[in-house]
Each structure stands twice: as C-alpha cells, then as structure tokens.
C-alpha positions in Angstrom: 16.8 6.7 -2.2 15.6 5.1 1.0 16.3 7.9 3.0 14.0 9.7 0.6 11.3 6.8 0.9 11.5 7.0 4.5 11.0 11.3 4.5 8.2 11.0 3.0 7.0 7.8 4.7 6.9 10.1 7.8 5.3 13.0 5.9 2.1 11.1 5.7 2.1 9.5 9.1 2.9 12.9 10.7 -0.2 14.5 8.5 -2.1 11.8 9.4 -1.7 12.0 13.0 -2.0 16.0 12.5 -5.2 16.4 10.8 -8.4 17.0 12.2 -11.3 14.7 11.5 -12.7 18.3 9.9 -9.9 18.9 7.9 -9.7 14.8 6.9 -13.0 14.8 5.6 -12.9 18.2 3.5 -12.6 17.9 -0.2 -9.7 18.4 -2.5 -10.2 19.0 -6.6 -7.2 17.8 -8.2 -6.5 16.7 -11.9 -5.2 13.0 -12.2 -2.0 13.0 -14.4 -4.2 11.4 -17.3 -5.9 15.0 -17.2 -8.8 13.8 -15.6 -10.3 16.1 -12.9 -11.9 14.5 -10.0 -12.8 15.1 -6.3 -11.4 13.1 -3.1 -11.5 13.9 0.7 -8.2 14.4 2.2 -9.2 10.7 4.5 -9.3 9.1 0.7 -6.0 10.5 -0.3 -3.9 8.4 1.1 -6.1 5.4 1.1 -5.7 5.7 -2.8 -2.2 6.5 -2.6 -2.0 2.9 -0.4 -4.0 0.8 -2.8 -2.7 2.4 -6.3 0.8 1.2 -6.2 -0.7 -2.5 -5.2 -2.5 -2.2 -8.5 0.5 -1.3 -10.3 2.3 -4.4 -9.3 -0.7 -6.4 -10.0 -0.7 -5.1 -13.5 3.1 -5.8 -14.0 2.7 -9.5 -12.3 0.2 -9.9 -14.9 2.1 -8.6 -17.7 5.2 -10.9 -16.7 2.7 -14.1 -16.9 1.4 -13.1 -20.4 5.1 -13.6 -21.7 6.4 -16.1 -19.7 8.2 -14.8 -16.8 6.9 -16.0 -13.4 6.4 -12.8 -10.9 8.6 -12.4 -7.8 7.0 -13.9 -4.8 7.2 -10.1 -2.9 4.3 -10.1 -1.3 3.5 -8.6 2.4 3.2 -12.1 3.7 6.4 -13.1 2.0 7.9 -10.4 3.5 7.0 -11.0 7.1 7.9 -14.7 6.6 11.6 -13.4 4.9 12.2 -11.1 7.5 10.8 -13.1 10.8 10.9 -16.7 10.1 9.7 -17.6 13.4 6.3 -16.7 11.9 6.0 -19.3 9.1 4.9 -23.1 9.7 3.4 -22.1 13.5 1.0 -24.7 14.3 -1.1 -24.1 16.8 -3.3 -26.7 18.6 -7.1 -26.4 18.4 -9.2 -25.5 20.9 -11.3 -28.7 21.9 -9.2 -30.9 20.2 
C-alpha cells in the first residue's frame, strides 16, 4: 500500500511541476461523490485534495471525544518531533537578552 501512496504521491508533484500557469488556472466541472456538481480550477484541486483529508481526521478526532476515546496525538508537529527529536525542547536565546 505504500508503494501505491507513494505512485500517486509523485503523480501530483510531477503534474504540478508540469502544468502551466494557463492550464493551472482553467476550470474543471466535476460531480462531488454526494452528486453535487461544482466547478474548481485545476490550482484548487489539489489544494482541496490537501485540506479534505485534514478535515476528515478532524471529524473522526471529534467523534472519538464524543464517546470517550482520546484521539491519537498524529499530528504534523508530532510527527517531525517522532521522527527528528533534535527538534523538540530547542531553546534558543533571545535577541537583546
């Protein structure tokens, strides 16, 4: 399953880098899977694709607090602190202290 996550990581970095500012900023009809149609630029795409999933967990860390279940602390910053320690508890000295 990574490897799959990781394919189509690069898919949208590579279309991305691709695209034109023309082609970023033309718009796309599509029909959301509630049946709703809309309208988005190809730039806003992936912005909502980005931001979506964040609400998801949101929603579900919200859900686990209504019965009683604490959420996982998996947040970016969590992440970066799990992965390069160095990074938590840095103090650094003020200037013109």
């Amino acid at each position: 399953m990574s490897a799959d996550v990781a394919a189509m990581d690069r898919w949208y970095l590579d279309y991305i880098e691709a695209a034109s500012p023309k082609l970023m900023s033309e718009p796309v009809p599509f029909t959301f899977t509630d049946g709703d149609r809309a309208m988005m630029s190809r730039q806003e795409m992936p912005t909502h694709v980005v931001t979506h999933g964040g609400y998801h967990r949101g929603e579900i860390g919200r859900i686990l607090m209504q019965i009683g279940i604490a959420p996982p602390w998996d947040t970016f910053a969590v992440h970066l602190h799990q992965t390069e320690p160095s990074r938590r508890l840095q103090v650094r000295e003020r200037v013109g202290a």
